[in-house]
C-alpha positions in Angstrom: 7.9 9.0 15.1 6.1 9.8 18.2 6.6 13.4 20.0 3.6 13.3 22.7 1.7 9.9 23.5 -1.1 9.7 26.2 -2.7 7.4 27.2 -5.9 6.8 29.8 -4.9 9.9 31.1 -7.1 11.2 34.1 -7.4 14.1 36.2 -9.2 14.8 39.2 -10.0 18.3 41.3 -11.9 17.0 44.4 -14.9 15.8 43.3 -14.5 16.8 39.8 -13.1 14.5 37.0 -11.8 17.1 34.9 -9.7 14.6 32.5 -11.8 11.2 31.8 -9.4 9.1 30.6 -7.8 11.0 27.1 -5.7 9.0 25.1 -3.7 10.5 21.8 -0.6 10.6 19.9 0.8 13.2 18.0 3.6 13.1 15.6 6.9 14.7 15.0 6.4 17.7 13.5 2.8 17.4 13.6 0.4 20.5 14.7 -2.4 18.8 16.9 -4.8 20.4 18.4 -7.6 20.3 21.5 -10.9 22.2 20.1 -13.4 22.7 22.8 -14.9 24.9 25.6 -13.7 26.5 28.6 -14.2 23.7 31.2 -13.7 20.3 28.6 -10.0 20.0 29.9 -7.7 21.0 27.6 -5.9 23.3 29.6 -5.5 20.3 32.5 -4.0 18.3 30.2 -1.5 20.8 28.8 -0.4 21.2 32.5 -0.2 17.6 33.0 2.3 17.4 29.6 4.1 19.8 31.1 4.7 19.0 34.3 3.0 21.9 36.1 0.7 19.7 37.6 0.4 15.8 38.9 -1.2 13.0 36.5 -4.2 11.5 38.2 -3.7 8.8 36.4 -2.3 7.3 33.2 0.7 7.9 31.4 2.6 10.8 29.0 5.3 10.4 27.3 6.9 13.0 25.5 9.6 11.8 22.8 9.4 8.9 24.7 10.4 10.0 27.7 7.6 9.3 31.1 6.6 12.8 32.3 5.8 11.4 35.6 9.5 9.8 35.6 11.3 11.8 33.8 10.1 15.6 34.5 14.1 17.1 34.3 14.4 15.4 30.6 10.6 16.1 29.7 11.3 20.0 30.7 14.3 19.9 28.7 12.9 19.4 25.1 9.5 21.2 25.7 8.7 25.3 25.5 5.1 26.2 27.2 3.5 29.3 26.2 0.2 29.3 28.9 -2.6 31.9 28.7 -0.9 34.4 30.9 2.1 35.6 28.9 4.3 35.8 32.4 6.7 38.6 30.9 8.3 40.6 33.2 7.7 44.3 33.1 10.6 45.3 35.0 12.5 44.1 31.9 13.0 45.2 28.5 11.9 42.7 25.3 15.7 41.4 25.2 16.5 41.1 28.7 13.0 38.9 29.1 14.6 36.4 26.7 17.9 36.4 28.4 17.2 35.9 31.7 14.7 33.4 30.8 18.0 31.8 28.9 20.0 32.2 31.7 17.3 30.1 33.9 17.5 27.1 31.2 21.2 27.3 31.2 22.6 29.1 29.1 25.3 31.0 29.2 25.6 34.7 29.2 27.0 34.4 25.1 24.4 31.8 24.5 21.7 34.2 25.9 22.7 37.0 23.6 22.9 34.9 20.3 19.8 32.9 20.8 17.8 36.1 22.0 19.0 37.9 18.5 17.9 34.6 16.5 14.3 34.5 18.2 13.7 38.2 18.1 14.7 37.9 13.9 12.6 34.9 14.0 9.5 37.1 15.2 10.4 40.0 13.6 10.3 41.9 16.7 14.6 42.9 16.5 13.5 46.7 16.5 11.5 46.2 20.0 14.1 44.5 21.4 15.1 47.5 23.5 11.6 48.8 24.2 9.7 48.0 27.7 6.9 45.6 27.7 4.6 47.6 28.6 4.8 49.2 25.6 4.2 46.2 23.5 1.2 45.7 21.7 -1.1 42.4 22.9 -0.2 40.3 19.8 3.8 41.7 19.9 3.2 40.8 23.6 2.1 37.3 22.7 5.0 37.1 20.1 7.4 37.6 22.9 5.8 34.9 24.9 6.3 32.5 21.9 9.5 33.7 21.5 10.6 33.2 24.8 9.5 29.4 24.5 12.0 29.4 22.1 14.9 30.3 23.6 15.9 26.2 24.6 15.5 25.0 21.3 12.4 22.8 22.2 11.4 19.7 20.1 7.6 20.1 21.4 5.9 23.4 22.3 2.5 23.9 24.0 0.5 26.9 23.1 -2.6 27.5 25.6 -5.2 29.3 23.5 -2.3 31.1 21.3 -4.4 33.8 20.1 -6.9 34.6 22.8 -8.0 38.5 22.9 -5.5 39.3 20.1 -7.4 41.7 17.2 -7.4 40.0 13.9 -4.3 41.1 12.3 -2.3 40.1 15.7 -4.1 36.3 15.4 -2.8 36.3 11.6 0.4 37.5 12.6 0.6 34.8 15.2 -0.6 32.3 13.2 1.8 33.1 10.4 4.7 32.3 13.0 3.6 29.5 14.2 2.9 27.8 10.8 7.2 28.9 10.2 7.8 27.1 13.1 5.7 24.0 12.0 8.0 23.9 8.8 11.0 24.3 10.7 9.8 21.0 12.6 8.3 21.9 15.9 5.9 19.7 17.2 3.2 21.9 18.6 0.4 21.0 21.1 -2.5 23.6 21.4 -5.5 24.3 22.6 -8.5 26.6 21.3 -11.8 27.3 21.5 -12.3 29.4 17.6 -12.8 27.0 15.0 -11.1 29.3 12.6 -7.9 28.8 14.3 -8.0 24.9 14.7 -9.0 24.5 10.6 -6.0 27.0 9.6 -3.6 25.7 12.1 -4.1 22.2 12.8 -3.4 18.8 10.6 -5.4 17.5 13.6 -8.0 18.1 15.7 -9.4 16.3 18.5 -12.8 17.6 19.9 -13.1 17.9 23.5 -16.3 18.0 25.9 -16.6 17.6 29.9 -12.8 15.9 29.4 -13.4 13.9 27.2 -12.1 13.2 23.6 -15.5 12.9 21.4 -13.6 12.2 18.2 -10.4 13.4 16.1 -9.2 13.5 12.8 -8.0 16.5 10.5 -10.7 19.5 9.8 -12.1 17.9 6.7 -12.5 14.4 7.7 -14.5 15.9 10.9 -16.2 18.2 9.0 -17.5 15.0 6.3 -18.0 12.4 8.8 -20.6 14.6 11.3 -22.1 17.7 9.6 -21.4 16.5 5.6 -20.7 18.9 3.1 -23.5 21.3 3.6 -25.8 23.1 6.8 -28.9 25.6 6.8 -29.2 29.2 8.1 -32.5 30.2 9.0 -33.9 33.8 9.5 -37.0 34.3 10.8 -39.4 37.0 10.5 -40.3 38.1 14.3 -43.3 36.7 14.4 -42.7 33.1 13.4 -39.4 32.3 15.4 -41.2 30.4 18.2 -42.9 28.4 15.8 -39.7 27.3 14.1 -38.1 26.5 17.5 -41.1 24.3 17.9 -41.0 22.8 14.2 -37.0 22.1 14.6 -37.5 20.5 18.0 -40.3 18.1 16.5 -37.7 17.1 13.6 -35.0 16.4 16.0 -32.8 18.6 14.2 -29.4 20.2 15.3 -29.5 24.0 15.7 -28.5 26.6 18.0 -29.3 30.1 17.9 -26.7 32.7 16.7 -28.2 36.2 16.6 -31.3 36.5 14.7 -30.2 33.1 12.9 -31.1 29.4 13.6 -27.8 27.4 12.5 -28.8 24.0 11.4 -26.6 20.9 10.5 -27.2 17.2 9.5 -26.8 14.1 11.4 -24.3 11.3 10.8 -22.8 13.5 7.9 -26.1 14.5 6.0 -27.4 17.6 4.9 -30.2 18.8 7.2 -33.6 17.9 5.9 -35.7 20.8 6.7 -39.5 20.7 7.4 -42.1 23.3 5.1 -40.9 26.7 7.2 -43.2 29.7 6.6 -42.1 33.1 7.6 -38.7 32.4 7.1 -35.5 32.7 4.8 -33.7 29.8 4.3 -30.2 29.5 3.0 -27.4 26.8 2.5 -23.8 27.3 3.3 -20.6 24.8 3.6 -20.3 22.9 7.2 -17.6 23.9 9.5 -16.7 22.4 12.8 -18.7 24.6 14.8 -21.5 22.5 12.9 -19.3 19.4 14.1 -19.3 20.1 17.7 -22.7 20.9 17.6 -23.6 17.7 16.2 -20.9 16.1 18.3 -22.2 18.0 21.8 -25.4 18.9 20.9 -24.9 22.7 21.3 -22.5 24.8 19.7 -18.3 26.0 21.2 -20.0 29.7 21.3 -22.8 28.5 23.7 -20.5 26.8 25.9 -18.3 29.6 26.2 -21.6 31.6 27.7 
């Protein structure tokens, strides 16, 4: 069954088309997400899901219910975690929960037993009496999760879940989030690390300049536009130029990360490199950097410059 459907979908700022007419589905249960840089619209159309701001045009449905008809039901059945947490630093970790129960309609005893379920759930029932403030960023972005939570929602949207979280935080978040995939959540989110779309997602759909370029899971992305297989280059200092110019000639796709050119194939090849002098060359498995690359013609760490 269906959990989110869109379809045409379009959103406009002024002069500025920010959505261009996105269409997807994503399943019960499924973990979809919306790969791509700042600016390609995946946070306008989380907003739009949600309700938080007006559909240009098109539809959403969200377990089959209109968003733009339906908002009261919509809310009802979805969390939203957005890229500002939005905890209250007046309260402690428990009393965050609560009130936020208390403002979906729970009652008091509700509050209480659903707050001590969540905080078990994110293993964060010793903090539950500590100030926020005093929170770590990824216990902080637990909380926010956790707070999502607290209505019981069939769908939740995560805005770049793991964004300035160290490494163990991400892996601690990503942990939760995959127990709440096998508890049946639907979850909708957005990112811009590939890591985090090929270890969270079953699907991905890449976004540029709001637009959908193509979707699938990780792997079947990863085969059908960078293959199995892409190049690093390193050059010595004095030939880089002259293998900017070489790549340039053979039309190859390559951005430069560091003191390394990054190359990868066309229409699911393996590059085909010209005679390079003055350089190391060196094979390595594909990855969906390599497929926006190939996809955008520059790479998600570029765009995010």
């Amino acid at each position: 069954m269906t959990a989110i459907e869109a379809r045409n979908v379009v959103k406009i700022f002024g002069s500025l088309r920010a959505v261009d007419g996105v269409s997807f589905t994503v399943a019960r249960g499924e973990t979809y997400g919306l790969l791509g840089p700042n600016g390609a619209g995946k946070t306008s159309i989380m907003r739009m899901l949600a309700g938080l701001s007006p559909i240009s045009a098109g539809e959403m449905l969200l377990s089959g219910l209109n968003v733009r008809e339906e908002s009261r039901a919509v809310r009802a059945r979805l969390g939203v975690v957005t890229q500002s947490d939005g905890l209250d630093g007046e309260l402690n970790v428990r009393q965050n929960l609560e009130v936020f129960g208390f403002l979906l309609g729970l009652s008091r005893r509700q509050a209480r037993v659903r707050a001590d379920e969540v905080l078990g759930f994110f293993r964060l029932g010793d903090r539950a009496r500590a100030e926020v403030d005093e929170l770590s960023g990824g216990m902080r972005r637990r909380l926010a999760i956790a707070r999502a939570l607290m209505g019981e929602p069939e769908v939740i949207i995560l805005d770049e879940p793991s964004t300035g979280l160290d490494p163990e935080s991400r892996i601690r978040v990503w942990e939760e989030l995959a127990e709440l995939k096998r508890a049946g959540v639907t979850l909708l989110m957005s990112t811009h690390y590939m890591d985090e779309a090929e270890t969270l997602c079953d699907r991905i759909a890449i976004m540029h300049s709001g637009r959908i370029l193509d979707e699938g899971t990780p792997p079947e992305l990863v085969s059908r536009h960078a293959g199995s297989a892409a190049m690093d280059i390193r050059p010595d200092g004095s030939s880089r130029e002259a293998i900017r110019r070489q790549l340039d000639a053979a039309s190859l796709n390559y951005r430069e990360v560091g003191a390394l050119f990054r190359v990868s194939g066309a229409n699911g090849a393996p590059p085909l490199l010209p005679d390079l002098e003055g350089a190391q060359v060196s094979e390595r498995a594909a990855n969906l950097e390599d497929v926006f690359l190939a996809l955008a013609g520059r790479g998600l760490q570029e765009e995010q410059a």
